[in-house]
Residue, then its C-alpha position, 0 to 999 in steps of 0.5 A: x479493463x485493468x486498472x492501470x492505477x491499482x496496478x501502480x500503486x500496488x506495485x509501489x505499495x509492495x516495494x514500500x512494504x518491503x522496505x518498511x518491514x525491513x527498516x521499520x520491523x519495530x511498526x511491523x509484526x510479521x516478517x518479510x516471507x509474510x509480505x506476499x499474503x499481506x500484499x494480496x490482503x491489501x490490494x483487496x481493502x483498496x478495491x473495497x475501500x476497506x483500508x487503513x492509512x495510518x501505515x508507513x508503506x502506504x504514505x511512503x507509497x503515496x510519496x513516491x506516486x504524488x498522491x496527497x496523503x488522504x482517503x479521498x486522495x488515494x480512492x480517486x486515484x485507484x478508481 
């Protein structure tokens, strides 16, 4: 069964990625064509629980989906 979680919050994440490597490309060393692949990379270390936080798309994510802004907040809501 699809995780309709994940789903959301990759669906945010990507909005907010773009976002932040378009207004913030001082944070960010790659380009926006190079969003997908990062997309996709990401949405892997969620599931794995092998990810960074410390991002701007990501708290940004997490503001839009009221999610507080921590691992354990975040692990529970994609699982």
């Amino acid at each position: 069964m699809p995780n309709s979680n994940l789903e959301k919050f990759m669906a945010e994440y990507a909005r907010q990625l773009e976002s932040a490597v378009t207004n913030h490309p001082e944070e960010y060393c790659y380009p926006t064509s190079e969003i997908p692949g990062v997309i996709k990379k990401m949405r892997t270390a969620f599931i794995e629980q092998s990810y960074n936080k410390d991002g701007r798309a990501i708290r940004s994510t997490c503001k839009a989906l009221s999610i507080p802004y921590t691992y354990v907040a975040i692990n529970k809501y994609l699982s």
